[in-house]
SELOSE-394740 format. One line per 4 residues: number of its first residue (from 0); their letters; for each residue z, y, x of N, C-alpha, C. Coordinates in pm, 1 decimal, decimal comma. Last residue first. Layout:
% residues N
NUM = a = Z:Y:X:Z:Y:X:Z:Y:X ~ ...
//
This chain:
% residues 134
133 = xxxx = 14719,5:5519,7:-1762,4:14684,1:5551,9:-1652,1:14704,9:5519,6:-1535,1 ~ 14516,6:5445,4:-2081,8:14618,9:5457,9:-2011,0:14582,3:5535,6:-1854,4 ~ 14353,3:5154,6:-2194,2:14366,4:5294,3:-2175,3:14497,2:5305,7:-2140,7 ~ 14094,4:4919,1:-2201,6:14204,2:4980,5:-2142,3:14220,7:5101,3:-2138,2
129 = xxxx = 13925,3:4690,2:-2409,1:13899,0:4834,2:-2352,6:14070,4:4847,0:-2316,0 ~ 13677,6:4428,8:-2401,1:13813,4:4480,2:-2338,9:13803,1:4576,7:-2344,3 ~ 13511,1:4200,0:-2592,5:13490,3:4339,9:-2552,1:13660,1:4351,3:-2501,3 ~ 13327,2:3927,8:-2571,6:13418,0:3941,2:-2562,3:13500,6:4119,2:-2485,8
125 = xxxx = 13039,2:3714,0:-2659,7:13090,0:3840,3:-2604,1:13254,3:3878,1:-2605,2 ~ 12952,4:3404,4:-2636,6:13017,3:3488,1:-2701,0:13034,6:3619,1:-2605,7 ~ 12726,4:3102,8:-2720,9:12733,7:3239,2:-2568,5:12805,6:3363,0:-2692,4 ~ 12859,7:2815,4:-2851,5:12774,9:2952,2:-2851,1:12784,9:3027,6:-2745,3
121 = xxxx = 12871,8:2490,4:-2972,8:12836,8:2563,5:-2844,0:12772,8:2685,2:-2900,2 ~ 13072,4:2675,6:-3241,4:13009,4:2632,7:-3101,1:12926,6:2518,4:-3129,4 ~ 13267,5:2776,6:-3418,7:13112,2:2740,1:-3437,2:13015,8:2733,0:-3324,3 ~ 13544,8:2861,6:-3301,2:13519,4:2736,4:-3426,7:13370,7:2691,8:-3495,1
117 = xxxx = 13698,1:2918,7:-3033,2:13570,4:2888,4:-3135,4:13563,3:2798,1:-3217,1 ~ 13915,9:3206,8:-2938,5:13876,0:3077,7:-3027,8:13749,4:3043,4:-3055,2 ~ 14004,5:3278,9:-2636,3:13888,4:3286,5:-2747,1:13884,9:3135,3:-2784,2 ~ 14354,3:3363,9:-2545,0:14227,5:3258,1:-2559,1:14130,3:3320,5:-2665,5
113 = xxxx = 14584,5:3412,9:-2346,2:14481,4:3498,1:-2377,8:14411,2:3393,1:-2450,0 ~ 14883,6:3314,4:-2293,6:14793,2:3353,0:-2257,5:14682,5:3418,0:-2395,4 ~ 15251,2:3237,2:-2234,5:15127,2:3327,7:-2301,4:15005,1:3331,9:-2244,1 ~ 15481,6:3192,4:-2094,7:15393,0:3112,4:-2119,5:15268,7:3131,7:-2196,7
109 = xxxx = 15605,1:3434,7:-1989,9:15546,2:3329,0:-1916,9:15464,6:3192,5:-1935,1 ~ 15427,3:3749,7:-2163,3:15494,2:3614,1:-2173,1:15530,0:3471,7:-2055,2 ~ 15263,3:3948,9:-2022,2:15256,6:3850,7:-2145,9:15366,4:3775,3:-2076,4 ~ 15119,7:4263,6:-1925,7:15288,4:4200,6:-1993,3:15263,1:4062,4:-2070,1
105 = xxxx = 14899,3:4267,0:-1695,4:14893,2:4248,3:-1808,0:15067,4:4174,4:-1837,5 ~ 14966,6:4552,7:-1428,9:14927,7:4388,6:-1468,5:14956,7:4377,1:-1628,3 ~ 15013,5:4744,9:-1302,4:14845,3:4738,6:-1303,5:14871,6:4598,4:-1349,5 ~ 15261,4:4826,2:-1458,6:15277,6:4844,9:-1280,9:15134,7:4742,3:-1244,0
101 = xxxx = 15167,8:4698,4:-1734,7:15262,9:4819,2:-1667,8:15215,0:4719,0:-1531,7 ~ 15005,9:4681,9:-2076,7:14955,7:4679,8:-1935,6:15092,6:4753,2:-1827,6 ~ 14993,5:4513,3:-2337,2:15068,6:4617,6:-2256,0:15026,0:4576,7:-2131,8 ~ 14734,8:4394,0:-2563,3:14860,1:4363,0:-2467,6:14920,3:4506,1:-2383,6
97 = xxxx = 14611,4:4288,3:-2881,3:14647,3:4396,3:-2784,9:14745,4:4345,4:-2725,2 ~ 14314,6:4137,7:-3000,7:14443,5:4127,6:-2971,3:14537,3:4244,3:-2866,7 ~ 14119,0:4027,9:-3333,7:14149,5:4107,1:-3168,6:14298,3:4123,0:-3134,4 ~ 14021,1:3857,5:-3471,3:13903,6:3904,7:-3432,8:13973,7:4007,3:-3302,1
93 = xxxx = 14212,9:3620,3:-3674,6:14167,8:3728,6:-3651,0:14101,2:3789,7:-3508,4 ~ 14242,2:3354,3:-3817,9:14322,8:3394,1:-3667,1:14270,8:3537,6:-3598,9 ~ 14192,9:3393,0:-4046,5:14268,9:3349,8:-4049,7:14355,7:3431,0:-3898,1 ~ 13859,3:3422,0:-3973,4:13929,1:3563,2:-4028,2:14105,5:3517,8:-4035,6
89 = xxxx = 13819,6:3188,8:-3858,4:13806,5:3317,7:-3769,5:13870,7:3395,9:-3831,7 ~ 13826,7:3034,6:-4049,0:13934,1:2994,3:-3950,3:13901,3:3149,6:-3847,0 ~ 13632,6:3108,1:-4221,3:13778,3:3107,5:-4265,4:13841,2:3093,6:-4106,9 ~ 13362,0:3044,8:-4046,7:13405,2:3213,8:-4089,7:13594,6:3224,2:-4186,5
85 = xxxx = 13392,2:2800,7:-3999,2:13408,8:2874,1:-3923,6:13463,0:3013,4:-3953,7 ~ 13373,5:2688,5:-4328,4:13471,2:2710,2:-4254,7:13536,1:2748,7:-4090,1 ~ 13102,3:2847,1:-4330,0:13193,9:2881,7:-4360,0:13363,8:2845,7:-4299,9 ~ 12864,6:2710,0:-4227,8:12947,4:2732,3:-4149,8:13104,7:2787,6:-4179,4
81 = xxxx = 12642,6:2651,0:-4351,6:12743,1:2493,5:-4332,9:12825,2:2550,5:-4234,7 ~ 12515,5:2828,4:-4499,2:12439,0:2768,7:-4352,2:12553,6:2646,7:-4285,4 ~ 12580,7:2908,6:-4707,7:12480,9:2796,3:-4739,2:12437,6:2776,9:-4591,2 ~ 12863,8:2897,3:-4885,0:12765,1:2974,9:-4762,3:12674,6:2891,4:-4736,5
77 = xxxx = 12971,9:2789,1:-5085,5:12916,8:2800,8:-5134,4:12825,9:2878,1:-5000,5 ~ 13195,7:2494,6:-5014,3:13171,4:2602,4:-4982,3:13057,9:2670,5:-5020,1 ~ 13257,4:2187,5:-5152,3:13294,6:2343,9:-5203,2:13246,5:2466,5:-5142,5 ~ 13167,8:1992,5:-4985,2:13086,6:2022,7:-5068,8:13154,5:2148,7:-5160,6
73 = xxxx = 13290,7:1983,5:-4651,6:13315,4:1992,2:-4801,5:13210,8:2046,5:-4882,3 ~ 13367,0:1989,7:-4261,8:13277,0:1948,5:-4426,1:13335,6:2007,9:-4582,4 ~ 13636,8:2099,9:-4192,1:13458,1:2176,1:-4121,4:13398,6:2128,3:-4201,2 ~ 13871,6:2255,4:-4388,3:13785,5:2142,6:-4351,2:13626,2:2176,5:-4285,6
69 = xxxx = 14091,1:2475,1:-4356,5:13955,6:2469,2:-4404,9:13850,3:2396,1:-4360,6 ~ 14338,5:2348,1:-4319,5:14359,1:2476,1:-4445,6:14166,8:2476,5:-4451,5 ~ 14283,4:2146,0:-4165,7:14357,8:2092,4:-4267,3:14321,9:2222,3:-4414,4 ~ 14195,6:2260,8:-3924,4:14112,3:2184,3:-3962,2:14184,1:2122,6:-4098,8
65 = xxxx = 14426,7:2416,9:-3837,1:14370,5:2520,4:-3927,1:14226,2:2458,1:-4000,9 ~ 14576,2:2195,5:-3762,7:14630,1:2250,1:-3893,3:14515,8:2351,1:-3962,0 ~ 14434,1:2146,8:-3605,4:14432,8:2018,9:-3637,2:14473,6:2111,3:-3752,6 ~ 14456,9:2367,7:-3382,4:14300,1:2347,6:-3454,6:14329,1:2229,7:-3538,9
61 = xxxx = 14706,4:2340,3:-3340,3:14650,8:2466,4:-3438,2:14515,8:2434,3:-3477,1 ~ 14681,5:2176,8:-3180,1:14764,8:2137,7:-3307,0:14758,8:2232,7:-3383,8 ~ 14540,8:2193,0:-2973,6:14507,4:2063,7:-3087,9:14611,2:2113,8:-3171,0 ~ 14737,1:2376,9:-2888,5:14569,0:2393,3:-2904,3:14528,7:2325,5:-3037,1
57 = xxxx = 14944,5:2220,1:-2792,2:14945,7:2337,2:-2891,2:14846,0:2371,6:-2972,5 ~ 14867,1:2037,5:-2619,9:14893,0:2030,3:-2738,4:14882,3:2110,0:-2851,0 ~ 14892,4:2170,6:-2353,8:14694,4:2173,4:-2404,6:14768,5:2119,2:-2594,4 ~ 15104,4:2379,7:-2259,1:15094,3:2244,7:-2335,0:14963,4:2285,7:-2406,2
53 = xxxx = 15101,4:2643,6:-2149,1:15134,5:2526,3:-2077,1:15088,0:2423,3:-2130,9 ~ 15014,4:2857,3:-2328,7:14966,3:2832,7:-2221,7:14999,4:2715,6:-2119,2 ~ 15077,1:2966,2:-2635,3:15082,9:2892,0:-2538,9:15002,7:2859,4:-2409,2 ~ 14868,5:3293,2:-2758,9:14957,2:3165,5:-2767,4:14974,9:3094,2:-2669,8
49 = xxxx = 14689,5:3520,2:-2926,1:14774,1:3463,3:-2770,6:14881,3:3400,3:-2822,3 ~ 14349,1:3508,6:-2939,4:14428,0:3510,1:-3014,0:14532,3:3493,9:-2885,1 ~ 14012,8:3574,9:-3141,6:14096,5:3589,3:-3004,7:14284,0:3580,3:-3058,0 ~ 13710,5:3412,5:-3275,2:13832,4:3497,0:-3256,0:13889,3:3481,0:-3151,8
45 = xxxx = 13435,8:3324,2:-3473,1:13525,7:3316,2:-3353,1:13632,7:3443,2:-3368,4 ~ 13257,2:3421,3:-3623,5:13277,6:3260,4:-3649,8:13396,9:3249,9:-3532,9 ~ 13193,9:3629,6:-3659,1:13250,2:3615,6:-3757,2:13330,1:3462,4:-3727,7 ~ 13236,2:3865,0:-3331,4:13172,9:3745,1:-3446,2:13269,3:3730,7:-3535,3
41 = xxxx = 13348,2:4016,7:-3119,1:13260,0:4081,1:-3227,3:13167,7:3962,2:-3276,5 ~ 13677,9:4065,0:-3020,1:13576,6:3975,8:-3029,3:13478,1:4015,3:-3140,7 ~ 13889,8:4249,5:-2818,5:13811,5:4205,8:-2962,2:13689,2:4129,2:-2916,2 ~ 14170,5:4333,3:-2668,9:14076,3:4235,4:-2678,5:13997,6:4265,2:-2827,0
37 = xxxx = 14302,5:4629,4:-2514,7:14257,8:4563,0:-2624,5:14165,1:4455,5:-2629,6 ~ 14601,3:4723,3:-2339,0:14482,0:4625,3:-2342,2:14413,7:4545,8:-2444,1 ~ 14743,9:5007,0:-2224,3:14728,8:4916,3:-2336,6:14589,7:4858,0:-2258,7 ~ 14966,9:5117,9:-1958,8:14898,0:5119,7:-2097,8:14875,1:5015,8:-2149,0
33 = xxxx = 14958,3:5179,3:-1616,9:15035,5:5155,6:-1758,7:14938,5:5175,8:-1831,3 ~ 14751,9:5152,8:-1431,3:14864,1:5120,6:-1391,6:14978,4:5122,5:-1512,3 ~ 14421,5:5146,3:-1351,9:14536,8:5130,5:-1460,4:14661,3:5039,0:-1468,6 ~ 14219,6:5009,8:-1231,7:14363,1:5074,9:-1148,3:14428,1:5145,3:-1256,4
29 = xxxx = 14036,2:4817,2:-1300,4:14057,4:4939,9:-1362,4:14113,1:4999,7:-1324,4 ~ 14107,7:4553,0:-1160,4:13933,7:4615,4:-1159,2:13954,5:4802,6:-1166,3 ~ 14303,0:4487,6:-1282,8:14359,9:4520,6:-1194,1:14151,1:4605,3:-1102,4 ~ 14168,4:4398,6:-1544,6:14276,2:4519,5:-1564,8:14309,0:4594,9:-1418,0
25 = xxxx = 13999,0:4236,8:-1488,5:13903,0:4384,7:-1534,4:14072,5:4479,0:-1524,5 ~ 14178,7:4026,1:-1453,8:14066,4:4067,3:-1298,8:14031,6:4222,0:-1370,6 ~ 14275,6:3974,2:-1650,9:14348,0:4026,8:-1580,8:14283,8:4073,8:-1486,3 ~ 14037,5:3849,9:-1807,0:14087,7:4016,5:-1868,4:14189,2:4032,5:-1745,3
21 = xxxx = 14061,0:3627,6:-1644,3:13922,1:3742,5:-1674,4:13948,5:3895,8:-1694,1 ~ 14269,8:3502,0:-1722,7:14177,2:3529,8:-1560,1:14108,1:3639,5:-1601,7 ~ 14244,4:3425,9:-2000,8:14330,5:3543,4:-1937,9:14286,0:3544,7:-1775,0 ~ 14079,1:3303,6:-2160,7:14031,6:3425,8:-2089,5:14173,1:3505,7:-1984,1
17 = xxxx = 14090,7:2940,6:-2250,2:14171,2:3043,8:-2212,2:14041,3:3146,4:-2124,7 ~ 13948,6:2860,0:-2528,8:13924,0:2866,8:-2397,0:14001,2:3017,9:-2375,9 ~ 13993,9:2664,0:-2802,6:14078,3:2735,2:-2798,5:14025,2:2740,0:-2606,6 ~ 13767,1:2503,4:-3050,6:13813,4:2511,3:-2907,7:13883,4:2606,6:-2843,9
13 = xxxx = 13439,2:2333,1:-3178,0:13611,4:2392,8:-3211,9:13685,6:2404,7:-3096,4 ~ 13249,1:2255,2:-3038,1:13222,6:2265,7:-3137,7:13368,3:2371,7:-3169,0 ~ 13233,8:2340,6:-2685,7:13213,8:2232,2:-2782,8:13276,8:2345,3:-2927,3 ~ 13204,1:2517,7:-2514,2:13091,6:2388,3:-2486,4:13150,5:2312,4:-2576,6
9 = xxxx = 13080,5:2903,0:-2481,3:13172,5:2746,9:-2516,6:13082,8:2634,7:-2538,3 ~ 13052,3:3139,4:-2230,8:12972,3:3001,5:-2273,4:13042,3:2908,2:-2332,3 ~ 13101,4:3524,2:-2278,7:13175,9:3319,4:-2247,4:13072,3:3280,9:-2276,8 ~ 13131,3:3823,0:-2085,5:12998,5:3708,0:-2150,7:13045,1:3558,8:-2141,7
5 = xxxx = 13260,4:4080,3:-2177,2:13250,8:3941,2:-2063,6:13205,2:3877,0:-2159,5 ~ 13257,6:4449,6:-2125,9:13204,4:4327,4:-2195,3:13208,8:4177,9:-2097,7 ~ 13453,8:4710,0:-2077,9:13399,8:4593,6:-2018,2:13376,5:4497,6:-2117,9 ~ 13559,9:5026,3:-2032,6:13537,2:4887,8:-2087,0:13494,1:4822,0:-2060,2
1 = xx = 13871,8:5258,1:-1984,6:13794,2:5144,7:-1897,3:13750,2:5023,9:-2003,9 ~ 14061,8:5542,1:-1902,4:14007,8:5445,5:-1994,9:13899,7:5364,0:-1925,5
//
């Protein structure tokens, strides 16, 4: 077993930043050679999630739809620090992600990656990995 905290810097407001470099450096870090790879993210206003990796479109087009289900303005939200629809679009795309780990590399997809969402930036986020296995 093996954890590791990585420390992001996002630089704008709403924003899908690929981690998969990162979590693959701590996997092959770990010499864990099968198992699992858990991502979590410990905010309300952000998340982790795996999706596309070729087309920057994709990005925009989940933040354009999930800017449709909970508008960053509106005089409906009753949280009174003007962030709520951060805290919807985080619990929407949820807070962690698991991958398979075999022969010391992360199983994704060829077009898959890793990303932390933000939807209440610029913030300094944490980003917890734990690996188990052997």
């Amino acid at each position: 077993m093996a954890f590791k905290t990585i420390t992001v810097k996002t630089e704008g407001k709403q924003l899908f930043l690929d981690i998969t470099k990162q979590i693959r450096q701590i996997v092959r870090e770990s010499g864990i050679k099968s198992g699992i790879c858990h991502v979590f993210i410990p905010h309300t206003t952000a998340a982790v999630t795996i999706n596309e990796n070729a087309d920057p479109n994709v990005r925009e087009d989940i933040l354009n739809c999930l800017e449709k289900i909970a508008p960053s303005t509106g005089d409906f939200y009753l949280h009174p620090e003007g962030n709520a629809h951060a805290h919807i679009k985080a619990g929407l795309m949820g807070s962690g992600t698991s991958v398979f780990v075999e022969a010391g590399q992360l199983v994704l997809g060829t077009w898959q990656s890793i990303f932390l969402c933000e939807f209440d930036g610029p913030r300094t986020r944490n980003v917890m990995i734990r690996l188990d296995g052997k």
